[in-house]
Structures are given as structure tokens and as C-alpha cells.
N, C-alpha and C positions, 0 to 999 in steps of 0.2 A: 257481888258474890264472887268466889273465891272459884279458879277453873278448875283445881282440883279437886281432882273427888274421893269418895269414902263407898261408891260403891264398887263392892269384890270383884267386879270384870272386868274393870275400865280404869283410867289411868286421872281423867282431865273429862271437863262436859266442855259444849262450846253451844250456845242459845240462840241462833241465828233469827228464830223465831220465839215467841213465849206464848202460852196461854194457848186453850184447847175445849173442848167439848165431851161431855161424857158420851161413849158410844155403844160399851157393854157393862156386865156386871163386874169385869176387872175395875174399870175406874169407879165405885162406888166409893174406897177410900182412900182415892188420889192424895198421895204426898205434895207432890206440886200443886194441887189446889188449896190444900191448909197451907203451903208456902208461900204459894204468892200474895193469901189476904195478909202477912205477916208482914212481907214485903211491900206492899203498899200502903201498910199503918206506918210502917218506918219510911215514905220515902221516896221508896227505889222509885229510879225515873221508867225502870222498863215491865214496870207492874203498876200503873194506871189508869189502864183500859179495862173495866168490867167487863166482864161476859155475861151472857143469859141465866137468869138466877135459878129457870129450868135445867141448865145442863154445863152450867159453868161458875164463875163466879167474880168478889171482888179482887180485882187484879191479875183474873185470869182471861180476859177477854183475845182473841187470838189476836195478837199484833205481829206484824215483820218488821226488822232491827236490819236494817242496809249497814248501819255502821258499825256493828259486829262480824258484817265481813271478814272483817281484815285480819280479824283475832287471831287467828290461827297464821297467819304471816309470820308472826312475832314471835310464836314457839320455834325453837333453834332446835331443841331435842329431840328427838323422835319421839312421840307420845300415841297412844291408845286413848279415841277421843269417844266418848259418848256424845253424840249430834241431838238436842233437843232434848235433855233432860228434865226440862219444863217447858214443851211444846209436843206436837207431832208435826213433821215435815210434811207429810203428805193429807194433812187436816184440808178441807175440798174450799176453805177461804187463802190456802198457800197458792200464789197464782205458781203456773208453769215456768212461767220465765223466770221468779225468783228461785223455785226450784234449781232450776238450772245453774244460775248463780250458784248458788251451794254448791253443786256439784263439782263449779268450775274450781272452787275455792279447795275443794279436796286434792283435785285432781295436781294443781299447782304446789301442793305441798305433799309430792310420794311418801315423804320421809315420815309422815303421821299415820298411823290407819284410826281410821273412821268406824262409829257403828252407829246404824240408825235403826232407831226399832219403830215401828208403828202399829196400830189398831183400824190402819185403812187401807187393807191388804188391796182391798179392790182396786181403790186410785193409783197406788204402786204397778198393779198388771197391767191396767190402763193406758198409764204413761211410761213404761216402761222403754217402749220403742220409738218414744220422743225422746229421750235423755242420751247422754254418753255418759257408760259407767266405767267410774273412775278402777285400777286394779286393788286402788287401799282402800277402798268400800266396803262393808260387809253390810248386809242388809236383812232387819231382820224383824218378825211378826210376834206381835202377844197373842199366845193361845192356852187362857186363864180356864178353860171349861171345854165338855165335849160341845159344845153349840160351836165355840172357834173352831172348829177343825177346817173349815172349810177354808180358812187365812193359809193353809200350809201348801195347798195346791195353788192359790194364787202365788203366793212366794215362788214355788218349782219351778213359772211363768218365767219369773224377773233375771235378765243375765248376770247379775251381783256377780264377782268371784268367790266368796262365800254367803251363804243365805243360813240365819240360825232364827230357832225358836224362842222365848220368851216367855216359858209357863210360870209367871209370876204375876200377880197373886196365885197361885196354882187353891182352885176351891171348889175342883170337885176332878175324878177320876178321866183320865183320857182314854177309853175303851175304841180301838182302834183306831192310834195312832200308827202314820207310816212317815216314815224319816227317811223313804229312799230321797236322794238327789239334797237330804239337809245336810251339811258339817256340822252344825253345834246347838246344840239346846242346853238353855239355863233352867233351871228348877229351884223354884223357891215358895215357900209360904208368905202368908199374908204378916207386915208389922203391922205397931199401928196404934192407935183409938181406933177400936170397934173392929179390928182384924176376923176374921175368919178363922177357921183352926183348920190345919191341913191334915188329912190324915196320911200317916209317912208310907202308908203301900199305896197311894198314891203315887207318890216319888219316886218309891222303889220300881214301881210299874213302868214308869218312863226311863228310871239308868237302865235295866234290863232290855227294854228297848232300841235304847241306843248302841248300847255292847255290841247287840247280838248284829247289829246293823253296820258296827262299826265307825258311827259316828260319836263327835267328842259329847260329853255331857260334861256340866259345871253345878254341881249343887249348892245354891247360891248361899242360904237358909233355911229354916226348916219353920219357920212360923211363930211369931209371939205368942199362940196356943202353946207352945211346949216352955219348960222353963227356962232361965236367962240362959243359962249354959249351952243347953241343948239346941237353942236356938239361931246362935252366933257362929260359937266355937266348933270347928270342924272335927278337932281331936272327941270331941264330946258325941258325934255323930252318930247314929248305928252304922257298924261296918261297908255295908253294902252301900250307903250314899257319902262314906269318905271317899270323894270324887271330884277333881277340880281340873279337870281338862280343857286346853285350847284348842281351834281347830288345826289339824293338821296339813303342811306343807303348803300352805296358803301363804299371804303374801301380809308380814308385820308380824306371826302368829309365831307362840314361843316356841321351839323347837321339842 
């Protein structure tokens, strides 16, 4: 697979680890799970470990990849890396010590920033004060639903130098959301087969949020429910969510 990427916040993935566990209602239309069974009809040597056909699947079984270490070594340009874009880092079969490795690997190359997102906010606060965090880390939580809210006070926990949100799939309202002590949240609808449909005062509810808090917000997409246009294209957007911010005065973040 190609390091570059095609999603709108990120520059490059890097896959230290692959394959993961469903844990909420965001993963029910996990793109990397239809990826990997695809990747492992063709092949790929880092998609042949099944996972559990309750909560995973074929080619998605959680493996760790030592010799993907070094990948980011080899990047000479400063790049915006999405960490585990078919994985979770903090999945409770990633031992600590490999963690760590990762960490070390970030910290080795400043000239990159990093962004890890995950769905195991808990393990993150957990081990937080076991790890050294690196300053080009950004560390951040999926909060698909009001049931996640509770990922964003763990988050607050973790010393990151910036900690952002992740409401993507976003498929259902966030009625008391607080973003004090967050830099950036992403807002996006469901793609997909079998996507969900967002409804956009949802989204609105969160830029307004963020505004009024003065944290960045990035509205990523708005959902395969609306049509191709509306979907993608930012100019096609309704005013209020033509919105595509970084976090500010942070450390890799655009000015």
C-alpha cells in the first residue's frame, strides 16, 4: 500500500501495527475492515492474520509489524502522518513496550508530526504516565455518538501537545459536548455501503461549539446520505460548515 494518503487532514499513514476489534457503533462500517479482507485476497503479506469473526475479521486480526519501524526513517520531508490508519495503537493486545517503540520512532524524526487517533481512550489515560510524549504527537479520540463523550475527559488526562476529536462517523447528535482544554476536532458523516446519514445540525452544533470555545474545527465531509457534490466538495457545503482549520500555534500545524 501506498504511504500516501487521500484523507483531508493528513498528509501520509504509517501502519506500525494493522488489524483491530470492533468496540462501538462508529466501527460498524469500518473501511479498514472491508480493506483488509481485499488485501488478503490479493496477498498482502501484512493482512493474513484473521481476527475474531464476532468483532473482526479476515485479514484484520491485530498483528504488530517491528519492521515498519523504520518507515518513517526514510521520509526526508516533513510530512503530517496519520499513525495506524488500519489499526488502533492503543488496541489492549498492543503490548506497552511496543507502544513505546512507536513513540521512540516519532520522537526520532521531529521534522514529521504524527496523529494517532483511537477508540481506547481509556488505555491512553491509563498509560499515559508510562510513555514519553513526543512534541510532534498529536493525540486524538473518536467521539461518533453521545455515549462517547466520555473518550474526551479521558483525552483532557493525556499530556499530548495537542489532543483533537474525531466525530467521524458523526451518527447521532453530541448534546453536551465540552472542548475546553481540546485544540481540534474533525466532523464528518458516514461514506460507505450501508453508511448512516448525518443530519448537518448535527455538525453545525459542533463548528458552533468549537467557535464559540475557540478551538479549530475541520469539517471533513458531510456524509454519502447527501448527494456526491454535497458530500465531498467543500465549496458545495452550507456556509456555516465551510470550515477547514488546523490547530493553532502548535508544533507541524499550518499557520
Amino acid at each position: 500500500m501506498s504511504d500516501r494518503s487521500s484523507i483531508e487532514w493528513t498528509e501520509a499513514t504509517w501502519n506500525p501495527t494493522t488489524g483491530c476489534d470492533r468496540v462501538s457503533a462508529g466501527c460498524d462500517n469500518c473501511y479498514a475492515l472491508t480493506l483488509s479482507k481485499r488485501l488478503k485476497a490479493m496477498g498482502s503479506p501484512k493482512y493474513q492474520n484473521d481476527g475474531d469473526p464476532r468483532t473482526s475479521g479476515p485479514g484484520f486480526g491485530l498483528t504488530v509489524h517491528p519492521q515498519a519501524l523504520t518507515v518513517p526513517l526514510r521520509w526526508r520531508a516533513p510530512r503530517t502522518v496519520f499513525v495506524n490508519s488500519m489499526s488502533d495503537l492503543f488496541h489492549a493486545r498492543v503490548p506497552l513496550d511496543y507502544v513505546r517503540r512507536v513513540f521512540e520512532v516519532m520522537a526520532s524524526t521531529p521534522q514529521h508530526t504524527y496523529q494517532v487517533l483511537t477508540k481506547r481512550a481509556r488505555r491512553v489515560r491509563q498509560l499515559a504516565d508510562r510513555l514519553e510524549w513526543p512534541e510532534n504527537l498529536w493525540m486524538g479520540v473518536s467521539v461518533e455518538s453521545v455515549k462517547e463523550l466520555p473518550r474526551v475527559e479521558d483525552l483532557r488526562q493525556v499530556p499530548a501537545a495537542v489532543k483533537f476529536l474525531s466525530c467521524e462517523p458523526l451518527i447521532g447528535p453530541l448534546p453536551g459536548l465540552e472542548v475546553s482544554g481540546i485544540d481540534w476536532v474533525i466532523v464528518g458523516g458516514e461514506s460507505g455501503t450501508g453508511a448512516r446519514s448525518t443530519d448537518l445540525q448535527w455538525a453545525s452544533d459542533i463548528v458552533e461549539t468549537c467557535q464559540a470555545s475557540g478551538t479549530s474545527v475541520f469539517v471533513k465531509q458531510l456524509g454519502s446520505g447527501w448527494n456526491k457534490a454535497l458530500h465531498k466538495d467543500i465549496d458545495q457545503f452550507p456556509a456555516a460548515l465551510r470550515v477547514r482549520e488546523y490547530p493553532r500555534a502548535r508544533h507541524g500545524a499550518p499557520a
